[in-house]
LOKETI-895156 format. One record per residue (C-alpha): residue in one letter; residue number from 1; x, z, y. Coordinates in steps of 0.02 Angstrom, whole numbers, plus 50000, padded with zeros to 5 digits. Layout:
N
<site><aa>A</aa><i>NUM</i><u>X</u><w>Z</w><v>Y</v></site>
...
END
This chain:
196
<site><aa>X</aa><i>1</i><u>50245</u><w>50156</w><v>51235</v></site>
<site><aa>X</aa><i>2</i><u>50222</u><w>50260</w><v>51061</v></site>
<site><aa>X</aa><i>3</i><u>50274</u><w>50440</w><v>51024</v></site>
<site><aa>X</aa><i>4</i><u>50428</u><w>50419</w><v>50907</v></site>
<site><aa>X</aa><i>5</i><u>50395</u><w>50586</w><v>50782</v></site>
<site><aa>X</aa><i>6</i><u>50577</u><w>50627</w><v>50744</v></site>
<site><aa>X</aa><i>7</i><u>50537</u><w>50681</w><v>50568</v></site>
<site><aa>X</aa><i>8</i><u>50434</u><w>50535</w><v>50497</v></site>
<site><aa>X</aa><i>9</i><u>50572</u><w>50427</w><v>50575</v></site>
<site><aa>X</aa><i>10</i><u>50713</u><w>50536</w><v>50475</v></site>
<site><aa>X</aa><i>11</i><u>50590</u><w>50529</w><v>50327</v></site>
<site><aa>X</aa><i>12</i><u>50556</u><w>50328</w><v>50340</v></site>
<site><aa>X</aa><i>13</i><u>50743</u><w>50305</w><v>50361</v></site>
<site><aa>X</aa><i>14</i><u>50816</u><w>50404</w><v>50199</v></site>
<site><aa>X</aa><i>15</i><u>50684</u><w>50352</w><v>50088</v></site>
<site><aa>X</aa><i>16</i><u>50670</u><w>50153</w><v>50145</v></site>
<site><aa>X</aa><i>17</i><u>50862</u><w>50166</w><v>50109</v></site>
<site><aa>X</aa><i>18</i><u>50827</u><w>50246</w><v>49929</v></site>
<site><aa>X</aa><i>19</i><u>50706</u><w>50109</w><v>49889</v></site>
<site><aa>X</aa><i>20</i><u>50792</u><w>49947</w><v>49942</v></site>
<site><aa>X</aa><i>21</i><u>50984</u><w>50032</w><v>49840</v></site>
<site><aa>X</aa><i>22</i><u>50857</u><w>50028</w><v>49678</v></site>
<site><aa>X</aa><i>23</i><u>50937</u><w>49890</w><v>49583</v></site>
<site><aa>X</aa><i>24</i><u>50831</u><w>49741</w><v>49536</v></site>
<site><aa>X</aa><i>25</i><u>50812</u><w>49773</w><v>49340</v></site>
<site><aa>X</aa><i>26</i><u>50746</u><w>49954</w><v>49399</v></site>
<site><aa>X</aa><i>27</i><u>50647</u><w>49904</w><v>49520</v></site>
<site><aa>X</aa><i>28</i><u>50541</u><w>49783</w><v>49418</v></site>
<site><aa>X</aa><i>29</i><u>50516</u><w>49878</w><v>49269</v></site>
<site><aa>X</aa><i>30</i><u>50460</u><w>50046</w><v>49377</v></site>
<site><aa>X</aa><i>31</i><u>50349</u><w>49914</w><v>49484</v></site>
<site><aa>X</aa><i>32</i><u>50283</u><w>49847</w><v>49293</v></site>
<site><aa>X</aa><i>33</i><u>50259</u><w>50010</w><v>49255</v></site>
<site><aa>X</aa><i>34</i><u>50142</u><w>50064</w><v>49400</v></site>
<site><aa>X</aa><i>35</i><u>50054</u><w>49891</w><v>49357</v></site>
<site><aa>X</aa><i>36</i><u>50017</u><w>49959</w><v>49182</v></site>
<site><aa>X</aa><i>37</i><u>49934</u><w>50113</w><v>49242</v></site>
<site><aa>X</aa><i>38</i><u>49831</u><w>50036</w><v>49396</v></site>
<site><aa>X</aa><i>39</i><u>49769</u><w>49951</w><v>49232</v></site>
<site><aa>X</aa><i>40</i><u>49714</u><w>50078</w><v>49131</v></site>
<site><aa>X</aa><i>41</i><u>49618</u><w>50178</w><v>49304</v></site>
<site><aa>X</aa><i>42</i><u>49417</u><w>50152</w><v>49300</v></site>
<site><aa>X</aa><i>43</i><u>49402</u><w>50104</w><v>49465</v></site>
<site><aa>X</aa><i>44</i><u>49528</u><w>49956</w><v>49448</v></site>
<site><aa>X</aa><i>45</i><u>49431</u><w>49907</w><v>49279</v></site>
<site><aa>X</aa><i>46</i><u>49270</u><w>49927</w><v>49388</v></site>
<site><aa>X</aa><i>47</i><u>49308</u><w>49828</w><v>49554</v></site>
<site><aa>X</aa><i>48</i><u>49272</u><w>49656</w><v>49543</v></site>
<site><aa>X</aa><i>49</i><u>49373</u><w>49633</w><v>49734</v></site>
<site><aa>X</aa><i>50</i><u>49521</u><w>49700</w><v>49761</v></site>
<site><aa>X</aa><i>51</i><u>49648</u><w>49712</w><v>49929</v></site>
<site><aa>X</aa><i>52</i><u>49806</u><w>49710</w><v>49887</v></site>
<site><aa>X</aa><i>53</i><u>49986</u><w>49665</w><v>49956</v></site>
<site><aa>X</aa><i>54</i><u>50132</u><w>49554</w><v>49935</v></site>
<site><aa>X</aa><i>55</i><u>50284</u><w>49660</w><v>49904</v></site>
<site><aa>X</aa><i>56</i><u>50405</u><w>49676</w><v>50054</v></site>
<site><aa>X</aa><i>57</i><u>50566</u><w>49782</w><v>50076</v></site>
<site><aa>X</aa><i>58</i><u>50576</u><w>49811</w><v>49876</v></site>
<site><aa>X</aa><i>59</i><u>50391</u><w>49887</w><v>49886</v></site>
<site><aa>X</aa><i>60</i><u>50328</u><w>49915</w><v>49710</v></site>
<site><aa>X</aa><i>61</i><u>50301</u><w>49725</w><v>49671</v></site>
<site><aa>X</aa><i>62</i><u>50093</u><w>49696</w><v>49615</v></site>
<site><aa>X</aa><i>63</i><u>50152</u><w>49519</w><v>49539</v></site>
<site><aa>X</aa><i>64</i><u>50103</u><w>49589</w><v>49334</v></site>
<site><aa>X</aa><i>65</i><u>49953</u><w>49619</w><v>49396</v></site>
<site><aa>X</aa><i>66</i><u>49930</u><w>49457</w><v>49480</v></site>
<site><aa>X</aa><i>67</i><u>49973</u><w>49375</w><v>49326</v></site>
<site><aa>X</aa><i>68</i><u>49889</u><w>49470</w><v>49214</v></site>
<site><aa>X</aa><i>69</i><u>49710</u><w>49511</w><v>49284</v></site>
<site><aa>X</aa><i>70</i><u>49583</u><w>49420</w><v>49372</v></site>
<site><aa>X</aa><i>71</i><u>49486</u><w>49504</w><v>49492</v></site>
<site><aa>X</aa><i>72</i><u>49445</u><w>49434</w><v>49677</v></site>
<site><aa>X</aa><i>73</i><u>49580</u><w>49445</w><v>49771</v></site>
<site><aa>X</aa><i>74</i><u>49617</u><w>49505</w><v>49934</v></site>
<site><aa>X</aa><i>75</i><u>49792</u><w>49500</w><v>50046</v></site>
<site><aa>X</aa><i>76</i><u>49813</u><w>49557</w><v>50229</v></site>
<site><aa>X</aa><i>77</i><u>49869</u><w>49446</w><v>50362</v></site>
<site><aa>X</aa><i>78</i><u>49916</u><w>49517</w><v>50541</v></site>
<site><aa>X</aa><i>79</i><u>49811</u><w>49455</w><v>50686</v></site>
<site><aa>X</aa><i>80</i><u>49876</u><w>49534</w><v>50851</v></site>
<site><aa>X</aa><i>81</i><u>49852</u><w>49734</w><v>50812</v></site>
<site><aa>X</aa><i>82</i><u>49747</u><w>49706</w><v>50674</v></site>
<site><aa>X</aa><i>83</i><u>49750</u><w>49658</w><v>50479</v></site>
<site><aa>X</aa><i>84</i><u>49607</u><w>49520</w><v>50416</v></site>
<site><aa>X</aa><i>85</i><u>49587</u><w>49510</w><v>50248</v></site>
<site><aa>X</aa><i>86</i><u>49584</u><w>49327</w><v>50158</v></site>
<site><aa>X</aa><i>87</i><u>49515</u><w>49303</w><v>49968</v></site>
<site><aa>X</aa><i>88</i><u>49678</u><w>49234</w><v>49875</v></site>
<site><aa>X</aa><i>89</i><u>49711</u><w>49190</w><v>49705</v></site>
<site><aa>X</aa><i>90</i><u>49891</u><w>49182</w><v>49638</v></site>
<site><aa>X</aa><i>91</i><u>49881</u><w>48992</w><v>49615</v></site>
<site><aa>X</aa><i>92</i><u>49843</u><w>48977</w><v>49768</v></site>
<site><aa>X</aa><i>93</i><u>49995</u><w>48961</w><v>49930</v></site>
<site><aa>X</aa><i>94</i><u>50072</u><w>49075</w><v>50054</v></site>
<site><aa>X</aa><i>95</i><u>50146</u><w>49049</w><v>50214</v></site>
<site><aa>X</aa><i>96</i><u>50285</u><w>49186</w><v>50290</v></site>
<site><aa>X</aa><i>97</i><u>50185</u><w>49288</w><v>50441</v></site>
<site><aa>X</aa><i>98</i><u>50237</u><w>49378</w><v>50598</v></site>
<site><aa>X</aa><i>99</i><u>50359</u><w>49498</w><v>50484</v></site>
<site><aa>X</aa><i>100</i><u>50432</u><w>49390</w><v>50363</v></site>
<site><aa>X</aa><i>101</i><u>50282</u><w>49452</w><v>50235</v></site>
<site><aa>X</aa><i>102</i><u>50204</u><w>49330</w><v>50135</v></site>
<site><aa>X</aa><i>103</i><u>50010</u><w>49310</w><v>50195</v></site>
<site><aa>X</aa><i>104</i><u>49876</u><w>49205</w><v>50151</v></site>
<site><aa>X</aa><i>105</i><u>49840</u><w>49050</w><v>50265</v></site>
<site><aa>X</aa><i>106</i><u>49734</u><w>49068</w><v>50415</v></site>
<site><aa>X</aa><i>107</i><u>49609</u><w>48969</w><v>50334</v></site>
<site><aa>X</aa><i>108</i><u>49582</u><w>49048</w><v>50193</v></site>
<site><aa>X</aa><i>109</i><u>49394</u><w>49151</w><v>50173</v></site>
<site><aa>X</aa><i>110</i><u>49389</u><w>49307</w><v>50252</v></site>
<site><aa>X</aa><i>111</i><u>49344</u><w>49465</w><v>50163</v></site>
<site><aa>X</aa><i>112</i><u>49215</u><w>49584</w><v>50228</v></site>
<site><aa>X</aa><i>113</i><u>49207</u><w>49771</w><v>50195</v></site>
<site><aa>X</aa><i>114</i><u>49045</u><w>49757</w><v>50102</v></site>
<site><aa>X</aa><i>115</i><u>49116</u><w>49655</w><v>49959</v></site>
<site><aa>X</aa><i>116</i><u>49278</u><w>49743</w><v>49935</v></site>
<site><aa>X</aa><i>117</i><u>49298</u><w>49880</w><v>49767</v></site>
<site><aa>X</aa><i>118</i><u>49472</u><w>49938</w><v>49784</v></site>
<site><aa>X</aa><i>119</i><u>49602</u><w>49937</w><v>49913</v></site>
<site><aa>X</aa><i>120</i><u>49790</u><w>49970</w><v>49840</v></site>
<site><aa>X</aa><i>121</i><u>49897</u><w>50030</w><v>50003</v></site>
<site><aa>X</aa><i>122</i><u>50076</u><w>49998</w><v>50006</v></site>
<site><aa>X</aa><i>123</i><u>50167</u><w>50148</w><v>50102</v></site>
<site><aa>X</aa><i>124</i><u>50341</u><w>50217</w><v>50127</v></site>
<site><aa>X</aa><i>125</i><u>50298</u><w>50380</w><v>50046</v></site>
<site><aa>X</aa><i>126</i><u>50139</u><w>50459</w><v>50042</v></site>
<site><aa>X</aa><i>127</i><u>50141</u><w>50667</w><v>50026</v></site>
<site><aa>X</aa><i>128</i><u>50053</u><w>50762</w><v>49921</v></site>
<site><aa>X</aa><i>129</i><u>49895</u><w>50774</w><v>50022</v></site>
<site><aa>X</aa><i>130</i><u>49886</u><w>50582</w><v>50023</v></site>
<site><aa>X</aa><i>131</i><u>49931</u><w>50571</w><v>50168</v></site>
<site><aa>X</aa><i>132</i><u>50062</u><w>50411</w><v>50171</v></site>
<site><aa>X</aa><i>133</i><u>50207</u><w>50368</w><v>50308</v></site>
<site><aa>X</aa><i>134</i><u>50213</u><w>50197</w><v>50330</v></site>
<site><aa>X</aa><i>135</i><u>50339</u><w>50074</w><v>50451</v></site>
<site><aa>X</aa><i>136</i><u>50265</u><w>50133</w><v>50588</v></site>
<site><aa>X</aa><i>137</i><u>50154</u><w>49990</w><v>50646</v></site>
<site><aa>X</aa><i>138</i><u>49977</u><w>50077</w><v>50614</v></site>
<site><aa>X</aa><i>139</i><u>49902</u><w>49948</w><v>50569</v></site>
<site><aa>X</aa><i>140</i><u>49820</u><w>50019</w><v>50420</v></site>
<site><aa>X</aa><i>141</i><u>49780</u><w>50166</w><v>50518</v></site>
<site><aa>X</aa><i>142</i><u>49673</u><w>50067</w><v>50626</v></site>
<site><aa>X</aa><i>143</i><u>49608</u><w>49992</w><v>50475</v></site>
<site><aa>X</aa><i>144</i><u>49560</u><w>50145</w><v>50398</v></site>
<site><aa>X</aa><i>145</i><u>49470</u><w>50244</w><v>50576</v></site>
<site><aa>X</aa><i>146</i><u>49345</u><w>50107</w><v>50534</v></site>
<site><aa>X</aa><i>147</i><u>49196</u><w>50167</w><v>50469</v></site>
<site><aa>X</aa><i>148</i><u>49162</u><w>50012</w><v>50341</v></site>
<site><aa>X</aa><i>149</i><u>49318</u><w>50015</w><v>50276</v></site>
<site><aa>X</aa><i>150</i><u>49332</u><w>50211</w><v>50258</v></site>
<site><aa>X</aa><i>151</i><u>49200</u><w>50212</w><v>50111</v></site>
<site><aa>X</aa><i>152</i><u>49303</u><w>50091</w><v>49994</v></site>
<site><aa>X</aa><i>153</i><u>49417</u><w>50200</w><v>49861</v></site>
<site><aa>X</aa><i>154</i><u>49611</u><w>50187</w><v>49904</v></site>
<site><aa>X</aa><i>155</i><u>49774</u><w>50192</w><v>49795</v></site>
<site><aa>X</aa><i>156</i><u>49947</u><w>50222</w><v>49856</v></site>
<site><aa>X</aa><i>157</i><u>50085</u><w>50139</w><v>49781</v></site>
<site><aa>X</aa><i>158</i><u>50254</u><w>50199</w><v>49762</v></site>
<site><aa>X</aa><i>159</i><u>50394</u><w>50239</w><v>49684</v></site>
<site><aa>X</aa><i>160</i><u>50391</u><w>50417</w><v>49607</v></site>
<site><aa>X</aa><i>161</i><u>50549</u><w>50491</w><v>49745</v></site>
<site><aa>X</aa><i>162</i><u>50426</u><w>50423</w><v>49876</v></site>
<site><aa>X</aa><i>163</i><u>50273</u><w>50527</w><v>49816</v></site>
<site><aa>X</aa><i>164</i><u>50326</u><w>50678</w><v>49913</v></site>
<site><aa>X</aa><i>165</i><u>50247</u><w>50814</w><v>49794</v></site>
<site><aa>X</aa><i>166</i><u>50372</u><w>50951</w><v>49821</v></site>
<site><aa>X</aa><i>167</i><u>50486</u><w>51022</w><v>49964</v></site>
<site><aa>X</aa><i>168</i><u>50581</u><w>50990</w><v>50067</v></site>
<site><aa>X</aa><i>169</i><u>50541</u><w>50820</w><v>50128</v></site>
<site><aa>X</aa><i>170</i><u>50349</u><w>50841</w><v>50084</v></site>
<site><aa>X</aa><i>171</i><u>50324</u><w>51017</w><v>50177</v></site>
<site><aa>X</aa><i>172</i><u>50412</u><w>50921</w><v>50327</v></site>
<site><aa>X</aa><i>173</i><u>50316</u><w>50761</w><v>50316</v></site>
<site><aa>X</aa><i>174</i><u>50136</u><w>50856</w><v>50291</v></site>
<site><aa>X</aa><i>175</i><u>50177</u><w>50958</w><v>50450</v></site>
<site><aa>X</aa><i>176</i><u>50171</u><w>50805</w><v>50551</v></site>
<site><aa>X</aa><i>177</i><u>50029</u><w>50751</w><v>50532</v></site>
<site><aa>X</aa><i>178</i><u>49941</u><w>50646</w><v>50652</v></site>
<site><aa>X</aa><i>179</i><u>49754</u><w>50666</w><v>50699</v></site>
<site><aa>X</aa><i>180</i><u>49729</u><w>50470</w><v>50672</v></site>
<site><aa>X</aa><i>181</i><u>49802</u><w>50496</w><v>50477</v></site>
<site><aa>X</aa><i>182</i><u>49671</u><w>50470</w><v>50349</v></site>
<site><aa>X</aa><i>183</i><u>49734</u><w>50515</w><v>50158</v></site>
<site><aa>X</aa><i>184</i><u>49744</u><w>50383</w><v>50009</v></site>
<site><aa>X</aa><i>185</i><u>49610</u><w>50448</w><v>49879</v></site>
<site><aa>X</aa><i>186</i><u>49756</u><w>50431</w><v>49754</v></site>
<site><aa>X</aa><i>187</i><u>49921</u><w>50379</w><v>49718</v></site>
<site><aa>X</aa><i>188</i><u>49998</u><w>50297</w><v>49596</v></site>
<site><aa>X</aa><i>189</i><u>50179</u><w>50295</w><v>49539</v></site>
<site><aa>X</aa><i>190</i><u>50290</u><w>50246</w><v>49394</v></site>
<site><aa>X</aa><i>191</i><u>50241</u><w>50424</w><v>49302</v></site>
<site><aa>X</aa><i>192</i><u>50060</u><w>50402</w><v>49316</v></site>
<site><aa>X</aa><i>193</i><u>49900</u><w>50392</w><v>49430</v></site>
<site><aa>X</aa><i>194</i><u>49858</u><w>50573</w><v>49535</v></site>
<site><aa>X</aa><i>195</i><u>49692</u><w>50588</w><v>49593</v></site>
<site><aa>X</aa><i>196</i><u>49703</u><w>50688</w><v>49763</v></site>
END
């Protein structure tokens, strides 16, 4: 059975409740806005595949970016434990997966480490060490203790409250840290990109 850590559970809790009371004009145009400046970083202009995610729980929603560039593609889809990553294109269909998140079908070409540029992370909030506090699940912790997919460049996404730069909810988060936590290279928000 998993270790519940108190804090990241009081942490997950007030901020998943700040994030789903944004209302729906505010949430788009902050989730535009983040689009605007994933499009202006180098790497993003550089990376010719890119993981990404289909937004969930009022997540900063990707779709601009879906509609207005045209890299390859990549969305996760949960196997068991574990997240496979399928090319997609936005033309192309969805199906609803284990937790009501939109995946690619099973079908659908796998992506390998070796071909992937970018990987944009969706978190809860992510602290100002990178480190980010997700649902819980670990499944992009197990993604990231491999080696291959360690060496591929990472950007959080969130909301600016969730990009826990200052005290008190950062200094508690960063304290409980686990040993399997790996930090986002960067993290992106409505205000800008921070390189970490």
């Amino acid at each position: 059975m998993a270790i519940v850590n108190p804090i990241k559970e009081l942490c997950r809790h007030q901020l998943l409740g700040q994030r789903q009371a944004l209302p729906p004009a505010l949430w788009r145009s902050q989730s535009d806005r983040i689009c605007h400046h994933l499009l202006c970083c180098p790497e993003f202009i550089a990376a010719r595949t890119i993981l990404a995610y289909q937004s969930c729980r009022q997540e900063p929603s990707l779709d601009y970016l879906f509609a207005h560039h045209l890299p390859q593609w990549g969305l996760p889809r949960c196997v068991g434990q574990e997240l496979l990553w399928h090319r997609w294109q936005p033309s192309e269909p969805l199906i609803k997966g284990r937790y009501g998140i939109l995946e690619p079908e099973p079908r659908s070409p796998l992506l390998e480490p070796d071909c992937v540029d970018l990987i944009l992370v969706p978190a809860v909030a992510i602290d100002r060490h990178g480190y980010r506090l997700g649902y819980g699940g670990g499944y992009y912790d197990r993604l990231f203790a491999d080696p291959l997919w360690q060496k591929i460049p990472t950007i959080g996404i969130v909301f600016d409250f969730a990009y826990l730069g200052a005290p008190p909810l950062a200094d508690r988060l960063s304290w409980n840290i686990d040993p399997w936590d790996i930090p986002v290279d960067a993290v992106c928000t409505e205000l800008g990109l921070t390189r970490l």
